[in-house]
N, C-alpha and C positions, 0 to 999 in steps of 0.2 A: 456273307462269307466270313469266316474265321477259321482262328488255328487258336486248338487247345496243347497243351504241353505237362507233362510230369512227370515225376520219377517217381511209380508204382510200381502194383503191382497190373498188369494187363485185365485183370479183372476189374480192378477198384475204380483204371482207367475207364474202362468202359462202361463204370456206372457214372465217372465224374463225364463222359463225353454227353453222354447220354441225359444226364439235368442240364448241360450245357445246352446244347441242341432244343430241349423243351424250352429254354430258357428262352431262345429266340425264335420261339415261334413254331417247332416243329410240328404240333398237331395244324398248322395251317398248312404245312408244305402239302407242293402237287408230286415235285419228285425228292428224293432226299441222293445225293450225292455224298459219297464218302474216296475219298482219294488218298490211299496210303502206300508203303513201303511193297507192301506183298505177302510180309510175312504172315502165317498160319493164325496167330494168336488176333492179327489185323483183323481174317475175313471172321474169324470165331466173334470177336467181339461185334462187328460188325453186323452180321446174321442173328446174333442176340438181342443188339438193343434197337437193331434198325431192319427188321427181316425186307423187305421189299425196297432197300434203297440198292442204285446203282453202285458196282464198286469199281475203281478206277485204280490201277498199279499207276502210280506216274513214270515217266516215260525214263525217266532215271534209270528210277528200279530194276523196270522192265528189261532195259540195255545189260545192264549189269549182272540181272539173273541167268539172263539168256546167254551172255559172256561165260559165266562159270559153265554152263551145260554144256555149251560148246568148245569150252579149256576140257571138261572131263571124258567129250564124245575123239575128240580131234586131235588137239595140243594144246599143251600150257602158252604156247607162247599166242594163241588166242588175244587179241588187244581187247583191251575193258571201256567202256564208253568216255566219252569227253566229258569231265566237270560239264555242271549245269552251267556256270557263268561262262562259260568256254564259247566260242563261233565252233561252230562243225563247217 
C-alpha cells in the first residue's frame, strides 16, 4: 500500500501513478485497488492507466458529495459529514 502525491497536471499524475504502481509490482497484482476523491479526472485517469482495477470513492468523499446533492435536492441547511479524525 502507498500514497503518491503532486501538484500536476491530472494527466502527467496519472502517468507518474502509473510508473509508480509498476514500480511495486503491478504486472504481479491479482487485483489493483485505487481509492480516490471521486472526482471525474480520478476515474479518467484511473480507467487509463489501470482499466480493470476496483475503484473506491472513500467514505469521506462519498459523505460529502452526497451532502451537496442532497443541500441542492432539499435544503442548504443539509449537514456535511464529520471530519475523518472526528468519532461519529
Amino acid at each position: 500500500m502507498g500514497y503518491v502525491g503532486a501538484n500536476e497536471s491530472s494527466t502527467l499524475f496519472g502517468w507518474r501513478i502509473h510508473a509508480e504502481a509498476l514500480r511495486r509490482g503491478l504486472g504481479q497484482a491479482i487485483t489493483v485497488v485505487v481509492l480516490t476523491d471521486g472526482q471525474r479526472y480520478n476515474r479518467t485517469s484511473t480507467q487509463t492507466h489501470f482499466p480493470r482495477t476496483v475503484h473506491i470513492v472513500s467514505l469521506f468523499h462519498a459523505w460529502e458529495h452526497l451532502t451537496l446533492m442532497a443541500q441542492s435536492l432539499r435544503s442548504p441547511k443539509a449537514e456535511s459529514p464529520p471530519n475523518p479524525g472526528e468519532t461519529c
